[in-house]
N, C-alpha and C positions, 0 to 999 in steps of 0.2 A: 831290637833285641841286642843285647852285648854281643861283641865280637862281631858284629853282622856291618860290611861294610864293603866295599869297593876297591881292585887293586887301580895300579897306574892305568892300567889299559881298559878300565872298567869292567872287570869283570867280577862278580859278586864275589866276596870273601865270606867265611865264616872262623874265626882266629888266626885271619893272616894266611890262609890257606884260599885258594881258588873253591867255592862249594862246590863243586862238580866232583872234588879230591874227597871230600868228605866223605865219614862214615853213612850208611844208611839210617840207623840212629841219629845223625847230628841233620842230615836232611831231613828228618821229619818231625824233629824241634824246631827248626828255621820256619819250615813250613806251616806248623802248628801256630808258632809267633808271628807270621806273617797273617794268617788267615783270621786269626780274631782279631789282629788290629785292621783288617780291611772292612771286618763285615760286624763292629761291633754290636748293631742290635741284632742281627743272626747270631745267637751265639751256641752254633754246631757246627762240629767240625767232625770229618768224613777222614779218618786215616787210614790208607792201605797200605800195603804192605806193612801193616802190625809185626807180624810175624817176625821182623828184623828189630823187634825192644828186648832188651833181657827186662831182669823184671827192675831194674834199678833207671832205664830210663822207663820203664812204664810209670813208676814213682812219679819219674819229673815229669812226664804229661799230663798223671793224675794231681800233681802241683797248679803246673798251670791251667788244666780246666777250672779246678776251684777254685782259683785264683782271678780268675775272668767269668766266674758265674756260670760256665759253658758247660754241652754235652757233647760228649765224644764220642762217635762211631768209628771202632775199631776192624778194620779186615783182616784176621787172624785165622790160619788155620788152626785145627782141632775143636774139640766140643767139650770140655771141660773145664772153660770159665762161666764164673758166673753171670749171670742174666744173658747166655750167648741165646740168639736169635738162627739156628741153622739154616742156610738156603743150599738147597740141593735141584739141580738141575731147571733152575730160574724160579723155582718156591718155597715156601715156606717149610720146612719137615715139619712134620708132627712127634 
């Protein structure tokens, strides 16, 4: 992934920054970029904490799943996106 890379002291970067400093948005790009090049014939990917994309990086995850063939499971709160699946108290709603 661009920008993704290691300080002196090895510890991960993501634009020269320690990722640990990064936004919550920018750690679940890294993360996203990370998990479909570890597992590229699984191509799903499980992201939590959704709820931390505006909709402008929800773009760039909806970028890169298509861009890598993948599907994306999103952990968002609320119920007003489309195809959301609700689980409430370990099931399914109806």
């Amino acid at each position: 992934m661009p920008g993704l890379g290691f300080s002196e002291t090895g510890l991960v970067t993501y634009q020269g920054i320690p990722l640990e400093q990064a936004s919550g948005a920018q750690k679940i790009r890294v993360g996203m970029a990370v998990a479909l090049a570890m597992n590229p014939k699984l191509k799903i990917v499980l992201v939590r904490d959704a709820s931390l994309l505006d909709s402008d990086n929800m773009a760039i995850i909806a970028e890169m799943a298509e861009a890598a063939g993948a599907q994306v499971w999103l952990e968002r709160v609320g119920t007003a996106d489309a195809g959301t699946v609700i689980i409430e108290d370990g099931e399914v709603a109806q």
